[in-house]
Backbone as CSV, one residue per row, in Angstrom:
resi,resn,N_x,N_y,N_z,CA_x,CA_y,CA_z,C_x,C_y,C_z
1,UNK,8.543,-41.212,-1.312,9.748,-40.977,-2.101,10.991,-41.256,-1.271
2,UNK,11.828,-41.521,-2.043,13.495,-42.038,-1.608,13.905,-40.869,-0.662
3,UNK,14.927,-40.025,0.285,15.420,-39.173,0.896,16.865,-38.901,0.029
4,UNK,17.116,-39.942,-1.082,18.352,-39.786,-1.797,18.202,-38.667,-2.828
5,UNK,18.806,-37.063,-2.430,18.845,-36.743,-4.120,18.539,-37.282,-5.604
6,UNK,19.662,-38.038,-5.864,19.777,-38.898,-7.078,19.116,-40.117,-7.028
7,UNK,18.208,-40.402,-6.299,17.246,-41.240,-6.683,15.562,-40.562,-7.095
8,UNK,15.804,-39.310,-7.103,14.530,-38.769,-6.600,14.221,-37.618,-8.373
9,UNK,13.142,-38.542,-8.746,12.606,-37.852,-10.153,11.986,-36.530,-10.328
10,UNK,12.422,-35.270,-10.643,12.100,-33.961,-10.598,11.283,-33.546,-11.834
11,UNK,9.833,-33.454,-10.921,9.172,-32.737,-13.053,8.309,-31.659,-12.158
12,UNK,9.229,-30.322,-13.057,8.749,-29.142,-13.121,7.297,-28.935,-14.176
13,UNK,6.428,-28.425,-13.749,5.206,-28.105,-14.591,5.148,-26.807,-14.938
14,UNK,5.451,-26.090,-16.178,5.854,-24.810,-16.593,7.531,-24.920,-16.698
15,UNK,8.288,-23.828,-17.419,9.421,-24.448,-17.808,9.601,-22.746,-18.236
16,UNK,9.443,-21.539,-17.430,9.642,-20.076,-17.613,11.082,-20.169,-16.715
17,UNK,11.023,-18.692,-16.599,12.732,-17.982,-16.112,12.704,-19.087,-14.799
18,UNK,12.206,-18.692,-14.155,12.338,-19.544,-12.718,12.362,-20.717,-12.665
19,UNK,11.570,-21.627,-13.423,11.750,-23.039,-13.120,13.216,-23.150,-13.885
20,UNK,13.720,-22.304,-15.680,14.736,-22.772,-16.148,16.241,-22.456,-14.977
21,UNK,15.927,-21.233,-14.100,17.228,-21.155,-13.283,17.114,-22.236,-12.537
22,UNK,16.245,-23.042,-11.589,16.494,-23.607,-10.702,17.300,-25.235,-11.295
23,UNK,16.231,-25.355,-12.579,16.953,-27.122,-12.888,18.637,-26.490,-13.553
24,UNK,18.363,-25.182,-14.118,19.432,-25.400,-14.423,20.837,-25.312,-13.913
25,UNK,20.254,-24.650,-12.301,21.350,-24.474,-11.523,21.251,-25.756,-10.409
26,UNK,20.462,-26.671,-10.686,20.602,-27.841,-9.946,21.647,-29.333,-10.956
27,UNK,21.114,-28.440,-12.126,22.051,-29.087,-13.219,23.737,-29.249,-13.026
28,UNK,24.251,-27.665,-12.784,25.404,-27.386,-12.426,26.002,-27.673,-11.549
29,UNK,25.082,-28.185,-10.554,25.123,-28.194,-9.620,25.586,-30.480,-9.503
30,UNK,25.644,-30.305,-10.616,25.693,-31.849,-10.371,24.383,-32.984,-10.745
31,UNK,23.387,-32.578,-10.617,22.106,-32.883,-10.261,21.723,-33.852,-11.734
32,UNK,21.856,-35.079,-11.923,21.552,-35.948,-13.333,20.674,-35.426,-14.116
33,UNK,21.001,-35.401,-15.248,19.820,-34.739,-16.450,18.662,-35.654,-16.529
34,UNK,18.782,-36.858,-16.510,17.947,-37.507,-16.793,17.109,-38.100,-15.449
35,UNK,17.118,-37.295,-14.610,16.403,-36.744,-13.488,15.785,-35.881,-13.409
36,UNK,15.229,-35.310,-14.387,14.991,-33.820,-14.535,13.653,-33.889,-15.824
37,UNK,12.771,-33.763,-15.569,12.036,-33.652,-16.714,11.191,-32.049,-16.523
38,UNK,10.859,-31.230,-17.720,10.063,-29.898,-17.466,9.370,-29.952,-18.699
39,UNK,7.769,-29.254,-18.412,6.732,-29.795,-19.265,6.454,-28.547,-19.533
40,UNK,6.488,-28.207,-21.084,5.245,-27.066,-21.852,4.713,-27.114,-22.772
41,UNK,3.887,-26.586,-22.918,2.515,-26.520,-23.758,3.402,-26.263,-25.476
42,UNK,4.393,-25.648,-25.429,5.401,-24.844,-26.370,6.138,-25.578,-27.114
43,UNK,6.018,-26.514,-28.154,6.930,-27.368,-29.184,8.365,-26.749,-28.958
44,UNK,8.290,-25.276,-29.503,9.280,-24.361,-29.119,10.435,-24.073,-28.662
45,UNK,9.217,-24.179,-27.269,9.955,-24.028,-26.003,10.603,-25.371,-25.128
46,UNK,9.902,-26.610,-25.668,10.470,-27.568,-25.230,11.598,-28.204,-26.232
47,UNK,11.960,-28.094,-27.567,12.562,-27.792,-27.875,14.368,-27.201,-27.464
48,UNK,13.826,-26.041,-27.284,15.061,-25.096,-26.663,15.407,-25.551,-25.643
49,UNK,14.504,-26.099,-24.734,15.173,-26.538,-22.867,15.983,-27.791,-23.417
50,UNK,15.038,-28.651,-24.008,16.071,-29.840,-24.092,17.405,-29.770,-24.882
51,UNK,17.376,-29.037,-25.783,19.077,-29.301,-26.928,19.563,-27.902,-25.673
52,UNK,19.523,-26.957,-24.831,20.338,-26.130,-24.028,20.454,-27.089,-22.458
53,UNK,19.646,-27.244,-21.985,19.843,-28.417,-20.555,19.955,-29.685,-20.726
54,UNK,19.770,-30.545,-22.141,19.618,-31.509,-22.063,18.727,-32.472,-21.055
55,UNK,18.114,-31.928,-20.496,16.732,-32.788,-19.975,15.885,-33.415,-20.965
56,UNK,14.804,-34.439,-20.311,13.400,-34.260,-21.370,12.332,-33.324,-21.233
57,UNK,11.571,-33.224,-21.732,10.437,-32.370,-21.760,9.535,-32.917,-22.309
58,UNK,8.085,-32.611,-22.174,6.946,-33.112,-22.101,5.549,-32.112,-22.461
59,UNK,4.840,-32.683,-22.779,3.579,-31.959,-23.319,2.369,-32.131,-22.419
60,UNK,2.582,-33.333,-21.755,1.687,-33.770,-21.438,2.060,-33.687,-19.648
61,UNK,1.294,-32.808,-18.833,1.540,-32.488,-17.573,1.100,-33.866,-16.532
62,UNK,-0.196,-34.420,-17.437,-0.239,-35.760,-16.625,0.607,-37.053,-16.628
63,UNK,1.250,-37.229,-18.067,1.943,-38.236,-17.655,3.252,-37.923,-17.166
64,UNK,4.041,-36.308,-16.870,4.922,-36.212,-16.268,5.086,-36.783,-14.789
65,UNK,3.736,-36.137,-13.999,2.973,-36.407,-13.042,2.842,-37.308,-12.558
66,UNK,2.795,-38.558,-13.126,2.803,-39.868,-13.060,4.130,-40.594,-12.572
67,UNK,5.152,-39.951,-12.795,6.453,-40.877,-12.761,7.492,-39.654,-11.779
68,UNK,6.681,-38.931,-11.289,7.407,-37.672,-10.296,7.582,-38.367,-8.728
69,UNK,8.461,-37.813,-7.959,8.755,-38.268,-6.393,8.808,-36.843,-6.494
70,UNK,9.183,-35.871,-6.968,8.656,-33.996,-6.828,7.784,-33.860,-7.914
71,UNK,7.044,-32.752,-8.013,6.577,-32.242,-8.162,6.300,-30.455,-7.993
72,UNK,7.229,-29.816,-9.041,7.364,-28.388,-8.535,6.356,-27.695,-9.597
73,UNK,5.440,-26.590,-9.089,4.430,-25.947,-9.931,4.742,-24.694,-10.013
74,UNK,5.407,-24.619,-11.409,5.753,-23.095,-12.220,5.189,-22.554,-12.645
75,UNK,3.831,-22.250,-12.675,3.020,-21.382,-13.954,2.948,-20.661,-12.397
76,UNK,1.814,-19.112,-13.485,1.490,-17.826,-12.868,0.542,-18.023,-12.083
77,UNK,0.056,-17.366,-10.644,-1.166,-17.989,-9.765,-1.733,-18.011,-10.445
78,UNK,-2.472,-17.003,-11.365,-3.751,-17.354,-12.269,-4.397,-18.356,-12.740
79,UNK,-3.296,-19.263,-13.213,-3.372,-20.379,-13.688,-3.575,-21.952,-12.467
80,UNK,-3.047,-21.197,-11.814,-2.672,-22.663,-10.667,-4.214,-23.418,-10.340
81,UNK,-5.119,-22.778,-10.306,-6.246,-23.773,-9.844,-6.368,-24.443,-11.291
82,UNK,-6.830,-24.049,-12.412,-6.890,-25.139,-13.506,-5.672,-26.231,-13.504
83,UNK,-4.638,-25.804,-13.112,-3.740,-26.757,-13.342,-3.695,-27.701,-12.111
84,UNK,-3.947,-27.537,-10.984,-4.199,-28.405,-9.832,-5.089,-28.883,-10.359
85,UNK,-6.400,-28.240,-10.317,-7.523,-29.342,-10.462,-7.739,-30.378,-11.584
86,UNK,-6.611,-30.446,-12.681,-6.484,-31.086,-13.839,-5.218,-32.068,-13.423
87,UNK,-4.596,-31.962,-12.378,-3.464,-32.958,-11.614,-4.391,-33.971,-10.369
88,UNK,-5.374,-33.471,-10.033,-5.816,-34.086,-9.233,-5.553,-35.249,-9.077
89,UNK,-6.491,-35.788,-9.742,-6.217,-37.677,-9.817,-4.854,-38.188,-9.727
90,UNK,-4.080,-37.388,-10.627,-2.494,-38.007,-11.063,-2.559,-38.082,-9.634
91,UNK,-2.128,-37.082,-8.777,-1.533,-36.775,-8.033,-1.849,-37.432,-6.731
92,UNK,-2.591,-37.655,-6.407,-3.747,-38.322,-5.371,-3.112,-40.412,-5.974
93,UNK,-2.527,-40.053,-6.796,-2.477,-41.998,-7.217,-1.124,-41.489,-6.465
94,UNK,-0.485,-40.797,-7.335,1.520,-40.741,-7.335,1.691,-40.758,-6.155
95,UNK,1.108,-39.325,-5.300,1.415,-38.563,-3.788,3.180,-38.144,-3.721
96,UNK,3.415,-36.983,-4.529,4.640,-37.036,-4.646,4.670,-35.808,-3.758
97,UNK,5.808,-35.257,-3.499,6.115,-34.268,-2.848,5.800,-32.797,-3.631
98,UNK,4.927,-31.979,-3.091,4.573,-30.817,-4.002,5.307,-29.647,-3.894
99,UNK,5.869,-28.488,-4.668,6.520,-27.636,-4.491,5.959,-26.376,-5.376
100,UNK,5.100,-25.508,-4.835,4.898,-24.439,-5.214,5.608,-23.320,-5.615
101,UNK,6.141,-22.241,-6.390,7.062,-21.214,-6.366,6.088,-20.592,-6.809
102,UNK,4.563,-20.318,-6.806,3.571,-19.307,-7.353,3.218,-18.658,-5.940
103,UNK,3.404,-17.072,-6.232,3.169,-16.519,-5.117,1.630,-16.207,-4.889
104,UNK,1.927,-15.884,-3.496,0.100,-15.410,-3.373,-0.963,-16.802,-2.600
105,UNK,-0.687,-17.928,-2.713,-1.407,-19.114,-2.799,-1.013,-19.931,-1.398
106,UNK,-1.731,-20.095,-0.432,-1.716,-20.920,0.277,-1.583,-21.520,0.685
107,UNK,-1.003,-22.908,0.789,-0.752,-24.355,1.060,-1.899,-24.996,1.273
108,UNK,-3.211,-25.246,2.086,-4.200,-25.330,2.403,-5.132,-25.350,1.277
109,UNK,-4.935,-23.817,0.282,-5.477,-23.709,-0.872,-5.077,-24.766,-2.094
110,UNK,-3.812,-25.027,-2.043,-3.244,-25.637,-3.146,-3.393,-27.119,-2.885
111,UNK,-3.452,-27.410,-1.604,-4.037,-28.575,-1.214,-5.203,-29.249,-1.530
112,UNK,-5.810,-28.583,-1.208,-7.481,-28.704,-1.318,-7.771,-28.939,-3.201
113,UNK,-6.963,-27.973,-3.716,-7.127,-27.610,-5.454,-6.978,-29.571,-5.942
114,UNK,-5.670,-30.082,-5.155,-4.643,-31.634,-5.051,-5.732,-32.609,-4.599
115,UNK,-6.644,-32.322,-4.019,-7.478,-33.089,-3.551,-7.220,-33.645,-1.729
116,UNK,-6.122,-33.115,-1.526,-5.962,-32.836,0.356,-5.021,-34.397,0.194
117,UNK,-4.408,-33.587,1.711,-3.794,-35.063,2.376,-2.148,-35.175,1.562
118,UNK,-1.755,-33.566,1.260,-0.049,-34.039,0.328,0.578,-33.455,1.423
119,UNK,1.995,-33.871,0.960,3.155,-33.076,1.431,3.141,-31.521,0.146
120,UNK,3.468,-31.040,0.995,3.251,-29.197,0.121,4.212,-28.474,0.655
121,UNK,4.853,-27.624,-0.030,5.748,-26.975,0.383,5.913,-25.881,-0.938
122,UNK,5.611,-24.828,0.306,5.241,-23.493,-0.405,7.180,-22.711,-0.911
123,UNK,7.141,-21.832,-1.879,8.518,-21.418,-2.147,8.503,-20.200,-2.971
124,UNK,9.036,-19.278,-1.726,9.463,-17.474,-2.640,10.619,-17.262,-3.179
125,UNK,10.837,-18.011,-4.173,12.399,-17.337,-4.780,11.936,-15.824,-5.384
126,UNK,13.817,-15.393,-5.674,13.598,-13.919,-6.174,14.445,-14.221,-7.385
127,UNK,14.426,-12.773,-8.353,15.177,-13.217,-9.473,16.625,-13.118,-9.191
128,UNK,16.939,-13.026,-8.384,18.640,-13.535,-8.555,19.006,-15.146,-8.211
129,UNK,18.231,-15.474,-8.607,18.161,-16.502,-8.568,18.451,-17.238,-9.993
130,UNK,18.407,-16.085,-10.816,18.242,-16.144,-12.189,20.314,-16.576,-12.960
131,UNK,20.810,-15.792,-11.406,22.241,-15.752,-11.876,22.608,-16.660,-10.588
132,UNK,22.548,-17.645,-10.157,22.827,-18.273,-8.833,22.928,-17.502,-7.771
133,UNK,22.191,-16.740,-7.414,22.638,-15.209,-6.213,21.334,-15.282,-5.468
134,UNK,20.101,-16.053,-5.515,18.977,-15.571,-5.147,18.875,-16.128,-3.793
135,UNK,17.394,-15.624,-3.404,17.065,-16.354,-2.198,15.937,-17.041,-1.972
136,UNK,15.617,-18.480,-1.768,14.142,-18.935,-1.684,13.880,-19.257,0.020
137,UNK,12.689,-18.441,0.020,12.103,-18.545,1.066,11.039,-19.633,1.216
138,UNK,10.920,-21.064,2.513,10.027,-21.339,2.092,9.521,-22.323,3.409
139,UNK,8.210,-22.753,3.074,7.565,-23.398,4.180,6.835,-25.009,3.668
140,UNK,6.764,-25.412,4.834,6.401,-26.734,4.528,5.475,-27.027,5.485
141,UNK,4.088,-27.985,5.112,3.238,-28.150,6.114,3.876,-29.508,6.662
142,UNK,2.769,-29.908,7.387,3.346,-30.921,8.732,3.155,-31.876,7.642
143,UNK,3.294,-32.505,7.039,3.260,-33.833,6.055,4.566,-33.942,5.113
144,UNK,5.461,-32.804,5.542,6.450,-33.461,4.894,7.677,-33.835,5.911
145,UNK,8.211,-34.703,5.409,9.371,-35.558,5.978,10.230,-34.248,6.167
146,UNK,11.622,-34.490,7.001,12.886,-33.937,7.535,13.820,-34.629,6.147
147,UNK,13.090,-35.555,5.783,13.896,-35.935,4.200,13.865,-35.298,2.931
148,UNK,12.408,-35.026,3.139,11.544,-33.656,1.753,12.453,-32.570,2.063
149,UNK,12.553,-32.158,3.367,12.788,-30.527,3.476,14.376,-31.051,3.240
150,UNK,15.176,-31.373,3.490,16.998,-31.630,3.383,17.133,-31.578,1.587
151,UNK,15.926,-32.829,1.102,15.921,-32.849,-0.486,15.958,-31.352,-1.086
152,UNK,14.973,-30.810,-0.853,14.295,-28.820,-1.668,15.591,-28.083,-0.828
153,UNK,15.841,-27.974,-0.219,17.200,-27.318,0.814,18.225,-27.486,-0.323
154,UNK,18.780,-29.014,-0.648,19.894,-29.044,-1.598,19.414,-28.532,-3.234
155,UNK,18.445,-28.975,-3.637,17.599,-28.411,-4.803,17.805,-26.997,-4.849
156,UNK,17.619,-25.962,-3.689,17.150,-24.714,-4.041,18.784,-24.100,-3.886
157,UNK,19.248,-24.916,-2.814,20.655,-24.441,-2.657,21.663,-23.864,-3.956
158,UNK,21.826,-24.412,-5.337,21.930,-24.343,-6.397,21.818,-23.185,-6.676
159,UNK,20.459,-22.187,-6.367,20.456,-21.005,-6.952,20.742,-20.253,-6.061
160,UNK,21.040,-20.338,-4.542,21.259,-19.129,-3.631,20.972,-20.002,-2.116
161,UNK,21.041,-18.999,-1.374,20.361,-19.380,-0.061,18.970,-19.654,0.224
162,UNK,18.900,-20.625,1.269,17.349,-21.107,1.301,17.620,-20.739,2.646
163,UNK,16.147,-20.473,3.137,15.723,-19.514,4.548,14.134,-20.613,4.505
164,UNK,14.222,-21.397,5.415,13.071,-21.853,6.150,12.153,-20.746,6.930
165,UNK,10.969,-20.673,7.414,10.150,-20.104,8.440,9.163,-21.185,8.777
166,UNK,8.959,-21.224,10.473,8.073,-22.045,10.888,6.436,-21.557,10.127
167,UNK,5.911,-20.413,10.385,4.978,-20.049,10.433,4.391,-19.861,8.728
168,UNK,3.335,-19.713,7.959,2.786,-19.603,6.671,2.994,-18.115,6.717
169,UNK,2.295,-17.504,7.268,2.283,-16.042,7.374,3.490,-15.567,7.392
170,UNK,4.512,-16.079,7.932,6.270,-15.469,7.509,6.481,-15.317,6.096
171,UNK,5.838,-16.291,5.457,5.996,-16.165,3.979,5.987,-14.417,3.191
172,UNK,5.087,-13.990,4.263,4.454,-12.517,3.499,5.571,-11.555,3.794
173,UNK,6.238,-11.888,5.264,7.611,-10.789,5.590,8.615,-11.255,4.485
174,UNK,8.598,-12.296,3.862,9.866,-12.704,2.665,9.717,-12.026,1.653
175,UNK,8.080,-12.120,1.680,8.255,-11.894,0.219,8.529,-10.220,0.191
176,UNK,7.904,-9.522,1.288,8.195,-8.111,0.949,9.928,-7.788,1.454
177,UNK,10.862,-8.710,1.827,12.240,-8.370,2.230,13.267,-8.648,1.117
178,UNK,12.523,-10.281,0.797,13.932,-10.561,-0.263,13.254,-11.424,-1.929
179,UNK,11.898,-11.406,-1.886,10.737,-11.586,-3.142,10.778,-10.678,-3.535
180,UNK,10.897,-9.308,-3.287,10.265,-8.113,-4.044,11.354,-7.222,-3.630
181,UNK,12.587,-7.903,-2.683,13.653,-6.719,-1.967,14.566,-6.097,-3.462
182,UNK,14.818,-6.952,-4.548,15.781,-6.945,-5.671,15.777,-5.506,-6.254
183,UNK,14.240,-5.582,-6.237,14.011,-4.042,-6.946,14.062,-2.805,-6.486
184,UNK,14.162,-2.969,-4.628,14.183,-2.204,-3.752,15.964,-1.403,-4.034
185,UNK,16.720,-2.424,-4.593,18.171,-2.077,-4.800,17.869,-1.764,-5.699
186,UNK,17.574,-2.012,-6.788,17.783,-1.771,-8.615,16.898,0.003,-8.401
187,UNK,16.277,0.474,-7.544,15.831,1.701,-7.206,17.084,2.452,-7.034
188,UNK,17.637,2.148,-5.683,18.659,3.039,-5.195,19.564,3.040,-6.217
189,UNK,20.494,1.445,-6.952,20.896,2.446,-7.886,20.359,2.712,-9.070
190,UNK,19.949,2.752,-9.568,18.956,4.216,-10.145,19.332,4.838,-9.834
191,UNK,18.395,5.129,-8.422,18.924,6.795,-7.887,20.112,7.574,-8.208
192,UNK,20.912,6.659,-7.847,22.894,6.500,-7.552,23.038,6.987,-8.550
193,UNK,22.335,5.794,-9.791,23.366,6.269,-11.215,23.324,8.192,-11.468
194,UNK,21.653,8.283,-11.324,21.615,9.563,-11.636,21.869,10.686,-10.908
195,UNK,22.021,10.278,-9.691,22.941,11.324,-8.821,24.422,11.902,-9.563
196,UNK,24.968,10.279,-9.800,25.824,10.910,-10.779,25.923,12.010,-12.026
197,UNK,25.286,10.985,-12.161,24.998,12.251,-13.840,24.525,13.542,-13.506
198,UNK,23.526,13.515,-12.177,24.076,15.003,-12.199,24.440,15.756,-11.557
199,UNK,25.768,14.938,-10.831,26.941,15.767,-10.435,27.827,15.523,-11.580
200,UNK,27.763,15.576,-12.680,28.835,15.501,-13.464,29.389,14.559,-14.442
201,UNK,29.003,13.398,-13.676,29.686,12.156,-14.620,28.883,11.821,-15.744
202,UNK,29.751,11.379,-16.632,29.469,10.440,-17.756,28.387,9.477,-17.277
203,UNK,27.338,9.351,-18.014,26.179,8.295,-17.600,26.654,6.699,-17.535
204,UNK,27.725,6.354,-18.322,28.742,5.065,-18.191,29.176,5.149,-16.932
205,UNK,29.681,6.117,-17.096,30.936,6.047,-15.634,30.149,5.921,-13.823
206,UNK,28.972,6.870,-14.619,27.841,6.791,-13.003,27.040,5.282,-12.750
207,UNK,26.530,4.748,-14.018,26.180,3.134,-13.745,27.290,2.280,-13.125
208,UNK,28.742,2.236,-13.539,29.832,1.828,-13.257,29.892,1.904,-11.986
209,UNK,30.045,3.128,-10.986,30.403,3.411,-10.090,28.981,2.609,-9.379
210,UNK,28.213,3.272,-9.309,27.039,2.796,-8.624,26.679,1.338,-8.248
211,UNK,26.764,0.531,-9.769,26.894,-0.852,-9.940,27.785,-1.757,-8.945
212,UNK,28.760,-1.036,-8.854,30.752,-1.717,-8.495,29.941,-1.406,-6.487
213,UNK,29.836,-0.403,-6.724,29.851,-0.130,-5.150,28.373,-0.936,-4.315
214,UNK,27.341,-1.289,-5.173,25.953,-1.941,-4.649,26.702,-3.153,-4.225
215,UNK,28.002,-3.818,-5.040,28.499,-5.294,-5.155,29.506,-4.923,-4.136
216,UNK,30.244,-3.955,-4.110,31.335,-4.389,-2.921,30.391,-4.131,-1.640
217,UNK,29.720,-3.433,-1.391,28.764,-3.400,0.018,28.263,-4.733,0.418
218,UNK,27.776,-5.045,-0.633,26.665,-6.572,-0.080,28.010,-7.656,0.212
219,UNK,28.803,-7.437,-1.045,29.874,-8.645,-0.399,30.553,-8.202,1.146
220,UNK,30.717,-7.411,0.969,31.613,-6.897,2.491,30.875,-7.161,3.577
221,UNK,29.572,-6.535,3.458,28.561,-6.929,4.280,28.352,-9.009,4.419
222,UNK,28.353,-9.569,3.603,28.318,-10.913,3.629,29.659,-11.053,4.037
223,UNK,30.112,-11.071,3.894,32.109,-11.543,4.577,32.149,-10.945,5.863
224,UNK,31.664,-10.018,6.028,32.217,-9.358,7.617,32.060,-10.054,8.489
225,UNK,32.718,-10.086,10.066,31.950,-10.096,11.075,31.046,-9.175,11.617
226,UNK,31.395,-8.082,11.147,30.192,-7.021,11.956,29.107,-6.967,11.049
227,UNK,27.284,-6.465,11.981,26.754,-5.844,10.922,26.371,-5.063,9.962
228,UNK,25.662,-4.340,9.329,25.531,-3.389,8.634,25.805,-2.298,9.043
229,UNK,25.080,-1.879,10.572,24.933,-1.199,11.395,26.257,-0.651,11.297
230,UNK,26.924,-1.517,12.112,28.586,-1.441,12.178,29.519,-1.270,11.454
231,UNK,29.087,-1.713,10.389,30.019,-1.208,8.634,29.417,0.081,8.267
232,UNK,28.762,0.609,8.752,27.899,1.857,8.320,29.079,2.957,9.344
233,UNK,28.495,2.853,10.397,29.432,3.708,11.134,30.724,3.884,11.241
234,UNK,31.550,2.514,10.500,33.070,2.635,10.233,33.651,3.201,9.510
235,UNK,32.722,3.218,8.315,32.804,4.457,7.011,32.462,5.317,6.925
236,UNK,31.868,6.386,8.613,30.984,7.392,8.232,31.871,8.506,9.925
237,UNK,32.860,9.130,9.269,33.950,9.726,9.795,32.956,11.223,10.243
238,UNK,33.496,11.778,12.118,32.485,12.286,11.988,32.859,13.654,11.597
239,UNK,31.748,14.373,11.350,32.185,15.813,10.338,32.556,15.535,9.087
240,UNK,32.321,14.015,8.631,32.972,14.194,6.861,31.467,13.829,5.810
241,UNK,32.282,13.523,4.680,31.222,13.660,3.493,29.725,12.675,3.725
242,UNK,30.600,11.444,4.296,29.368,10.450,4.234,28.647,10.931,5.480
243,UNK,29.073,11.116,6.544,28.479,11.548,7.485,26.863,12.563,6.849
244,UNK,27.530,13.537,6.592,26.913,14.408,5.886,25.851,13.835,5.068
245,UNK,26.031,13.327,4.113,25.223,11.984,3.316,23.896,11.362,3.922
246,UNK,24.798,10.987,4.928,23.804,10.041,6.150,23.074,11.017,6.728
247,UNK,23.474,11.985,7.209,22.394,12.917,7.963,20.892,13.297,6.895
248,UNK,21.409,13.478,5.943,20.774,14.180,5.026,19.240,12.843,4.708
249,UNK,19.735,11.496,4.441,19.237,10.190,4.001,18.007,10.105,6.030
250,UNK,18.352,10.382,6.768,18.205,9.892,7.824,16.580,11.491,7.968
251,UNK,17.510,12.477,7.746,16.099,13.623,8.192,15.500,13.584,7.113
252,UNK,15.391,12.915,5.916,14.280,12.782,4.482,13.090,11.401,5.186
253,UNK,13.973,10.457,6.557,13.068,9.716,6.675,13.035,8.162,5.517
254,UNK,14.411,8.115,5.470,15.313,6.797,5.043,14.171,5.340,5.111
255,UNK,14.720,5.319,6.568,13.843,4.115,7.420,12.266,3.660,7.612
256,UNK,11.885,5.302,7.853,10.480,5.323,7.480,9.812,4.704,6.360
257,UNK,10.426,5.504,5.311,10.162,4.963,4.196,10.426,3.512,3.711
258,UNK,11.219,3.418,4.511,11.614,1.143,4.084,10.636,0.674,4.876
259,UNK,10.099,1.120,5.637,9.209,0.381,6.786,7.845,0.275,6.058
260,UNK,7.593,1.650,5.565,6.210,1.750,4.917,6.159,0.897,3.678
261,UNK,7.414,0.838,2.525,7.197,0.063,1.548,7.190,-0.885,1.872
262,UNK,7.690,-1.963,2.669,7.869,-3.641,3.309,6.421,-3.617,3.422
263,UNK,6.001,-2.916,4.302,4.107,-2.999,5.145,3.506,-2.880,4.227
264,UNK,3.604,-2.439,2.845,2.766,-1.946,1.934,2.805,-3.853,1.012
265,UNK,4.301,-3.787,0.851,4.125,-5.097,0.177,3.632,-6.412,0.801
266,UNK,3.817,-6.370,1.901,3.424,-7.358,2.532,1.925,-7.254,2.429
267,UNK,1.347,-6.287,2.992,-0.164,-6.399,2.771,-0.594,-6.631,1.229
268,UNK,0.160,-6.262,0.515,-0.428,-6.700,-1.354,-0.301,-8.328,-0.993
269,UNK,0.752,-8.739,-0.573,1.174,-10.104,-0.867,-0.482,-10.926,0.138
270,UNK,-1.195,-10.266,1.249,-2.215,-10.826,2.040,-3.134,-10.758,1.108
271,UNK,-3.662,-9.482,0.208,-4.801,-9.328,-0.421,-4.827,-10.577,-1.951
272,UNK,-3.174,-9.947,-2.338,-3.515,-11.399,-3.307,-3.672,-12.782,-2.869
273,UNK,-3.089,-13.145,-1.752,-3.670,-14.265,-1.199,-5.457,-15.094,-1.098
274,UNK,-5.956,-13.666,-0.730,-7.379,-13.911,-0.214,-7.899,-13.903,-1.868
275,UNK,-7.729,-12.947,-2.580,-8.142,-12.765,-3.946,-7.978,-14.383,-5.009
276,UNK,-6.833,-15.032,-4.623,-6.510,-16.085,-5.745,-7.216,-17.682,-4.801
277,UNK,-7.541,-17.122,-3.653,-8.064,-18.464,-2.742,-9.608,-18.351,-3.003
278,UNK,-9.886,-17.393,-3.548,-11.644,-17.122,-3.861,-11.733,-17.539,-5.649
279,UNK,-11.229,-18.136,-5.953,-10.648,-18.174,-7.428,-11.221,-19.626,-7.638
């Protein structure tokens, strides 16, 4: 394949939340419509993508397959070995650049499903990705070009930050930090909101507050020069409320507890691995 963006033919296979944020924030992003093809099974649903993105869409996963320089695979792991092993051939003629966003799955595995010998490149987005805010984490085996990885870099760029790791196994620290981190916030506030409510506030006014303050932290935290660490202790006066706050968050065993849920997810993210490679 070309190293040019805009020379380079994109067909998504599956056409759910994730594949529609990424074309469509590669869309916005500038990215030619008619560069863009996404395939489903769904009259429907292909339908709706094309008169809202104006792309084409397709029924047929093999002859998308056929005319791809990418190749990105959107369905649920469950599905991914029938659908590899039904790309085989295409894919083995085309040899386009492969791009996974199904978690759990291998490179090696998904390879082998391809019939061996691709460029593969594994990818953990999260759902904020859904609003251009996300983050894809991702890896690439030794068969792809410094041209592949610059291409998926500007591709993923669209919806958020992209974070390379040398290693496969880094994949599993992503996914339990910033794959599965979203909900780790949408917890606290929770928490937040209802702290409010019951100290008092209006259940509006406590989502409000909670909401406003999750967004000025992360931005402040992203704009600063200092780190968290350091924005933590600037706001935490000693003998006052937050202080107090913090003590309280710190002897419940705060940290502990982030340490144990990360280790916990990460090991789900190993077992489904081994589970969908025996598949």
């Amino acid at each position: 394949m070309t190293d040019s963006p805009q020379a380079s033919r994109i067909v998504f296979i599956g056409a759910g939340n994730m594949a529609s944020a990424i074309f469509g924030g590669m869309l916005d992003s500038g990215y030619p419509a008619e560069a863009i093809v996404a395939t489903s099974r769904s009259q429907e649903k292909r339908d709706d993508i094309s008169q809202r993105y104006g792309i084409r869409t397709m029924q047929d996963n093999l002859a998308a397959v056929q005319e791809a320089d990418v190749v990105i695979l959107a369905v649920k792991p469950q599905m991914m070995r029938d659908l590899c092993l039904s790309l085989r051939e295409a894919v083995q003629v085309r040899r386009p650049l492969v791009v996974s966003v199904a978690a759990g799955l291998d490179a090696a595995t998904l390879d082998g499903w391809l019939g061996g010998g691709l460029a593969l490149i594994r990818c953990m987005p999260n759902t904020p990705s859904l609003v251009g805010a996300g983050v894809s984490g991702l890896y690439a085996n030794d068969r792809v070009s410094d041209g592949e990885r610059q291409l998926v870099t500007e591709l993923l760029t669209s919806v958020g930050l992209v974070e390379w790791v040398d290693q496969e196994t880094q994949i599993e620290a992503v996914t339990a930090i910033s794959g599965s981190g979203p909900a780790y916030f949408f917890l606290f506030m929770e928490s937040l909101e209802a702290a409010g409510i019951e100290l008092g506030l209006p259940a509006e006014s406590a989502r409000r507050l909670a909401l406003q303050t999750a967004f000025g932290a992360a931005k402040m935290a992203r704009e600063s020069e200092f780190d968290p660490a350091e924005l933590r202790r600037r706001v935490t006066s000693p003998n006052g409320t937050t202080e107090r706050a913090i003590n309280a968050f710190e002897e419940a065993g705060l940290r502990d507890i982030v340490g144990r849920a990360t280790q916990a997810c990460a090991e789900r993210a190993r077992e489904l691995s081994r589970e969908l490679s025996r598949e």
